[in-house]
Backbone as numpy.savetxt, mean C-alpha at the origin, in Angstrom:
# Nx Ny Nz CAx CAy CAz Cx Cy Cz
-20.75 27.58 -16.43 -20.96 27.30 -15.02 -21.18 25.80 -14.80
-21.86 25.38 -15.22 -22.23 23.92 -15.55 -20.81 22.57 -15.38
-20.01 23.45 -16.70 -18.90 22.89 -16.95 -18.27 22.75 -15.98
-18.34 23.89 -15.10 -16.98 24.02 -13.67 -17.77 23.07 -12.98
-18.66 22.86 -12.43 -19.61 21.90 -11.51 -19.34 20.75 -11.94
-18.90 20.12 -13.10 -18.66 18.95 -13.26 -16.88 18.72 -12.77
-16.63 19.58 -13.40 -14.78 19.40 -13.05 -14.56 19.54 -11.58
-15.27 20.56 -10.87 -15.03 20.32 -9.45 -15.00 18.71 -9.07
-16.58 18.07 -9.25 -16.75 17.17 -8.82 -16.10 16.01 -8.98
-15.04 15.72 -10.07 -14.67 14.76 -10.84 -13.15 15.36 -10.33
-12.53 16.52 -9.56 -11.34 16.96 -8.82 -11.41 16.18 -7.57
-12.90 16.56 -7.01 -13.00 16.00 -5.20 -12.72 14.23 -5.71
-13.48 13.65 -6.77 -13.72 12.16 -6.96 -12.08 11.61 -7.28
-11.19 12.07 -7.64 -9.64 11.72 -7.31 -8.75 12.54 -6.46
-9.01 12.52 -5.24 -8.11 13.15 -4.52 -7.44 12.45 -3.37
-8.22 11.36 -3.55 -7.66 10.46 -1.92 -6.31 9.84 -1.79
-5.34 10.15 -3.06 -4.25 9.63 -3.58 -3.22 10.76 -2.82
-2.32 10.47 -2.18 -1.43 11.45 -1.40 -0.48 12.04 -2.02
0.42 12.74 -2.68 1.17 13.17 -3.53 2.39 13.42 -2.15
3.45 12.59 -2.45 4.29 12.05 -1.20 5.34 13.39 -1.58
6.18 14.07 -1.02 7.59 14.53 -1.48 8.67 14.50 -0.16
9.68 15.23 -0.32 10.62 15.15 1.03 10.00 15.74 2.28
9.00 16.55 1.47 8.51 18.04 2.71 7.59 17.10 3.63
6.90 16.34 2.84 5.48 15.56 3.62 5.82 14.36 4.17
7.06 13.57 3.67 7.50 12.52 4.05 6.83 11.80 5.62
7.62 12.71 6.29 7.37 12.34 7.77 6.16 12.06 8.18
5.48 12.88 7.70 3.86 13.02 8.06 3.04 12.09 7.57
3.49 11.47 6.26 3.00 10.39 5.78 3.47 9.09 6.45
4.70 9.07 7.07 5.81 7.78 7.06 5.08 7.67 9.27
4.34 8.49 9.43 4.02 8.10 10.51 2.12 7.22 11.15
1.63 6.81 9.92 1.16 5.73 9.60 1.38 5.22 8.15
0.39 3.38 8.41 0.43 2.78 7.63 0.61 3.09 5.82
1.35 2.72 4.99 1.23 3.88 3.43 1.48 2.47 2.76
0.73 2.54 1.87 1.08 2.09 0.19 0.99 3.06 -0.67
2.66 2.88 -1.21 3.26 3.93 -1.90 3.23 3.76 -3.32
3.11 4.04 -4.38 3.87 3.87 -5.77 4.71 5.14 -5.88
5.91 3.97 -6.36 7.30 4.92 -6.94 7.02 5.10 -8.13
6.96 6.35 -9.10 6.93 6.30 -10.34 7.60 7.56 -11.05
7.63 7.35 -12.24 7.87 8.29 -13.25 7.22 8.74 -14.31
6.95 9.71 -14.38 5.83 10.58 -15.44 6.01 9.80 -16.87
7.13 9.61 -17.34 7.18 9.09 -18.76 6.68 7.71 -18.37
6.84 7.28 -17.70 6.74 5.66 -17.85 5.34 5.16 -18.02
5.09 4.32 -19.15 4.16 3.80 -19.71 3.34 2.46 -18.49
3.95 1.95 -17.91 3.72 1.44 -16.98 2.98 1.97 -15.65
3.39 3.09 -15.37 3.15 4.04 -14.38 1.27 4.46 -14.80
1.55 4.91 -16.14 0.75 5.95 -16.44 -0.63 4.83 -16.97
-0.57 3.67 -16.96 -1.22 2.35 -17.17 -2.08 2.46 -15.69
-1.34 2.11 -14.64 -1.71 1.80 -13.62 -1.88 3.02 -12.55
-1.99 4.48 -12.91 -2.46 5.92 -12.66 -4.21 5.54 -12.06
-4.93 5.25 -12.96 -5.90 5.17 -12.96 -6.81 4.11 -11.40
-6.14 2.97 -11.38 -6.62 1.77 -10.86 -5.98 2.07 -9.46
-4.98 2.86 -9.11 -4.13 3.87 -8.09 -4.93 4.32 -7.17
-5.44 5.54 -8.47 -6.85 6.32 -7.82 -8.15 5.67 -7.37
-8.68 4.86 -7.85 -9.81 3.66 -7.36 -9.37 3.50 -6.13
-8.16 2.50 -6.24 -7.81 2.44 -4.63 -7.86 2.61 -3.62
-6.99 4.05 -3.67 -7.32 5.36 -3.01 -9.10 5.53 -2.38
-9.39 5.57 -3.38 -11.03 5.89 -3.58 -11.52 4.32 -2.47
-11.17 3.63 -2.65 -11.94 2.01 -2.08 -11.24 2.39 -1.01
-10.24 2.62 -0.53 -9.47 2.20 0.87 -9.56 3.46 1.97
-10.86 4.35 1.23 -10.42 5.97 1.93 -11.44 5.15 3.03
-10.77 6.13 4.32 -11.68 5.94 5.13 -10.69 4.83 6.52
-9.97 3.80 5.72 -8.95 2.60 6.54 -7.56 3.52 7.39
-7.27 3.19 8.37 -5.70 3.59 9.17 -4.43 3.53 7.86
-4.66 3.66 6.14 -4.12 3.83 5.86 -3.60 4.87 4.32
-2.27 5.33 3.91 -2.36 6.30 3.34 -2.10 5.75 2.25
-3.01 5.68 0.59 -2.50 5.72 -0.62 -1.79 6.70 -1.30
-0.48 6.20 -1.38 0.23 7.88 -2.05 1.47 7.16 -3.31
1.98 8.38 -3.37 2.18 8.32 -4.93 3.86 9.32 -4.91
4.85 8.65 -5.01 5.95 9.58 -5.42 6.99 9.71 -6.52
6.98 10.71 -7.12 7.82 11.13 -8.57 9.05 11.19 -8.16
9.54 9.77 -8.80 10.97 9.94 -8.63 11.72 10.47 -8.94
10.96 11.44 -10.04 11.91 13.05 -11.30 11.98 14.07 -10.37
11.09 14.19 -9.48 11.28 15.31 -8.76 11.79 15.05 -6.69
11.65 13.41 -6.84 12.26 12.96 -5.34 12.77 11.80 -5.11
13.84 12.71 -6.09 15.13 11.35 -5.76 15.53 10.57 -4.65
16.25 11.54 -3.53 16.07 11.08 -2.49 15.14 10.40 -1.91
14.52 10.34 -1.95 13.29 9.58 -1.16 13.59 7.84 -2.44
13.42 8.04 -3.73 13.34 7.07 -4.07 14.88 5.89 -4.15
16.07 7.32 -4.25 17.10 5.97 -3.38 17.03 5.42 -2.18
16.48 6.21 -1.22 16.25 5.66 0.25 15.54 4.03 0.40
14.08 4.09 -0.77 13.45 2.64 -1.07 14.40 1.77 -1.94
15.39 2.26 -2.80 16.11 1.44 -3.82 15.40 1.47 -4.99
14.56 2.27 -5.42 13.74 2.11 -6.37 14.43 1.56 -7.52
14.51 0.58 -8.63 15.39 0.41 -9.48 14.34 0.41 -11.01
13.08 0.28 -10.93 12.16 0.69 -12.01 10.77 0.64 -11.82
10.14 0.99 -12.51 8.36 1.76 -12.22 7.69 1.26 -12.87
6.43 1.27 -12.27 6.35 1.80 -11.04 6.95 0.84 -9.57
6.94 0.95 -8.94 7.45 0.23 -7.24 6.33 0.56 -6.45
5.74 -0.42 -6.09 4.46 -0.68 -5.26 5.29 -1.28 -3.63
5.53 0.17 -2.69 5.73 -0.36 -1.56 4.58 -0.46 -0.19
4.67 -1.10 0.81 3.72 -0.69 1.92 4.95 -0.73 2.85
4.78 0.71 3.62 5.79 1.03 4.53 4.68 1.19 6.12
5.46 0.45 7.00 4.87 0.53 8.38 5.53 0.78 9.04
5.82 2.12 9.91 6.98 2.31 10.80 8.27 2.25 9.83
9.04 0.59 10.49 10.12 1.10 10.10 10.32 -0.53 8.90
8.82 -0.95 8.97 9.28 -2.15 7.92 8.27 -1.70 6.86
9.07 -2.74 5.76 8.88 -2.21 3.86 8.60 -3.49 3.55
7.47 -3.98 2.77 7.02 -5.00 1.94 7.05 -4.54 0.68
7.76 -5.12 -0.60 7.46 -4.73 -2.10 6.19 -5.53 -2.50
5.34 -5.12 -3.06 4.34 -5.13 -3.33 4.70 -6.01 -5.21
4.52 -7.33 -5.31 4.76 -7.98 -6.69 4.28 -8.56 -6.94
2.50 -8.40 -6.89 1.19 -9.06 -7.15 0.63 -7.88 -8.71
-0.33 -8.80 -8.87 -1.48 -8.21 -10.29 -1.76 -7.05 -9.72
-1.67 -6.09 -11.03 -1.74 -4.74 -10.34 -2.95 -4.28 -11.19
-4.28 -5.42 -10.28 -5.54 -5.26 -10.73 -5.88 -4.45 -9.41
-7.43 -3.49 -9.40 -7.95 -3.17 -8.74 -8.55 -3.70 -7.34
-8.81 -4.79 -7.39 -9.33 -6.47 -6.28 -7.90 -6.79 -5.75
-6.88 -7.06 -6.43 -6.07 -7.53 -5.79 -4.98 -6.82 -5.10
-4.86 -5.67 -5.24 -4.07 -4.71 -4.86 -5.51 -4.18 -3.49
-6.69 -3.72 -3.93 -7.08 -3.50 -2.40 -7.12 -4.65 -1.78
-7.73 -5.65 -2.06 -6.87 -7.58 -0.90 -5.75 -7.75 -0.25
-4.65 -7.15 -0.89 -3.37 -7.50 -0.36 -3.34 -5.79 1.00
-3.59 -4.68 0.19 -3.45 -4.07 1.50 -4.04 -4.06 2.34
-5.75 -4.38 2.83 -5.96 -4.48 3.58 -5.52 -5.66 4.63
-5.13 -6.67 3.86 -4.33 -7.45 4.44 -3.20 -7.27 5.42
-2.65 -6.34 4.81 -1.27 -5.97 5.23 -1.78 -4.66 6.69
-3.02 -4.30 6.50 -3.38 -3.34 7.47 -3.71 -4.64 8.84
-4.22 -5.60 8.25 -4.34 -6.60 9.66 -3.36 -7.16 10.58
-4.05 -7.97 11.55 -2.81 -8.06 11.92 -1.99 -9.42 11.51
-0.99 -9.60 11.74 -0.02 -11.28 11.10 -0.63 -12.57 11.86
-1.18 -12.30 12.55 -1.93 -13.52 13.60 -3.06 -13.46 13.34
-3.96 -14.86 13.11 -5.23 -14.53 13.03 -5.55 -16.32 13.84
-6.35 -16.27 14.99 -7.08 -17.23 15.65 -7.95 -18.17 14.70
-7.84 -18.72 14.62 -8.63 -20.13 13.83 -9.01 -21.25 14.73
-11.11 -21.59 14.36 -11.27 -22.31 15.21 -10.88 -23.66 14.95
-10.85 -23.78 13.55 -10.91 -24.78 12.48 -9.69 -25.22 11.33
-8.92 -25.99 10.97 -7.70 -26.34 10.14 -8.06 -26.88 8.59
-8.67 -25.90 7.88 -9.03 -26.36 6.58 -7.86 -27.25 5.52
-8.32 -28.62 5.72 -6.59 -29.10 4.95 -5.95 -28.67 3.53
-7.26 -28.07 3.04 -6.37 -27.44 1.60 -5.97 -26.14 1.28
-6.27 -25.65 2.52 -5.88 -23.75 2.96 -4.91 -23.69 2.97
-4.41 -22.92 3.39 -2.93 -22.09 3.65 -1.93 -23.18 4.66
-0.93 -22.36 4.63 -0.05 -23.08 5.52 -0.29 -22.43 7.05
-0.15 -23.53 8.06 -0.61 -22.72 9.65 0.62 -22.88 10.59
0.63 -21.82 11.20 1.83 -22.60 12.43 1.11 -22.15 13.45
1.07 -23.40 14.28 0.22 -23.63 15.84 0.90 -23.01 16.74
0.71 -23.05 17.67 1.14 -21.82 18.87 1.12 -22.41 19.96
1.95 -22.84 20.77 1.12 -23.71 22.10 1.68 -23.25 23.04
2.96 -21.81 22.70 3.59 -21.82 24.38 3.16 -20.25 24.66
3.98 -18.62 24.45 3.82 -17.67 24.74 2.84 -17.22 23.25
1.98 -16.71 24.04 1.51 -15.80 22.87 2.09 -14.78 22.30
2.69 -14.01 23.78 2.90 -12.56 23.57 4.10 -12.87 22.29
5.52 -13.64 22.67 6.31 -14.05 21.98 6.04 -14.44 20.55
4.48 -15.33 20.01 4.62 -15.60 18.86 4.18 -14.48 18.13
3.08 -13.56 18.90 2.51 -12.42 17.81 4.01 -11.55 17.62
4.85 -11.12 18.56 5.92 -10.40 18.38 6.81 -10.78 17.16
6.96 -12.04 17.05 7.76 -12.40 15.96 6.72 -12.56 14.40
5.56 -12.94 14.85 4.77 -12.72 13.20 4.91 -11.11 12.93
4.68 -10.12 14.21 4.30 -8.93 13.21 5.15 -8.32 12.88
6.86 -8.84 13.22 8.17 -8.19 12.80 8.32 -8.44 11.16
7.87 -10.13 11.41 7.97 -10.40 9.67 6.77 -10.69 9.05
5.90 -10.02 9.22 4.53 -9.86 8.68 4.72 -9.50 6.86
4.56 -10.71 6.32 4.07 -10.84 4.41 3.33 -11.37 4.01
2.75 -10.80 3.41 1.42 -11.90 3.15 1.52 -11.70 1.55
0.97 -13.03 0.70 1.74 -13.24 -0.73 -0.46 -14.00 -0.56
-0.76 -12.89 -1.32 -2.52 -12.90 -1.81 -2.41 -13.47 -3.11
């Protein structure tokens, strides 16, 4: 009895990871998702399984879905992304796709998506000269956020 009380608990403690297929697609593809494409054999995949689930686990709770699809069993879906090897770390929004080709550490993978959950514009009171690169804004707003959040990438 004991035994089952632990395995339950350690079932609920990885579950926040979405298990994507053709059937659920839609339902997933109608918010924000960071996806991994993978394959069961792949040593790579099965490396970064673990740090997946953390994720999952750190990001539950955000407007967005951590999920996970087997390209052995959903092909389709993984020619649709172009998958060409594994794992493939995508974030799909609507109808735009960022590949995901950062350290596929725990910190930097939740950094970059919550990132990617914000929005492409961010107000600054201040121009730090050794920060990032900025582009100023001085005429339509509506016009410049429209065009950041079409091509919204952010490289963490």
């Amino acid at each position: 009895m004991k035994y089952l009380l632990i395995l339950a608990l350690v079932a609920l403690a990885c579950c926040n990871v979405v298990t994507v297929t053709s059937e659920n697609w839609d339902e997933v593809a109608a918010t924000p998702a960071f996806v991994k494409f993978y394959a069961p054999w792949c040593g790579h995949c099965k490396h970064l399984a673990p740090i997946w689930e953390e994720l999952a686990d750190e990001v539950a709770g955000e407007e967005v879905v951590i999920g996970e699809i087997d390209c052995t069993e959903n092909e389709e879906l993984c020619r649709k992304f172009e998958v060409r090897g594994y794992p493939t770390l995508i974030y799909i929004e609507g109808e735009a796709q960022v590949t995901y080709n950062g350290p596929r550490e725990l910190t930097d993978l939740a950094t970059w998506v919550v990132a990617m959950m914000g929005p492409a514009v961010h107000t600054v009171d201040t121009i730090e000269a050794e920060s990032s690169i900025y582009f100023v804004n001085t005429g339509s707003s509506d016009l410049f956020d429209e065009v950041a959040n079409t091509h919204k990438v952010y490289n963490i």
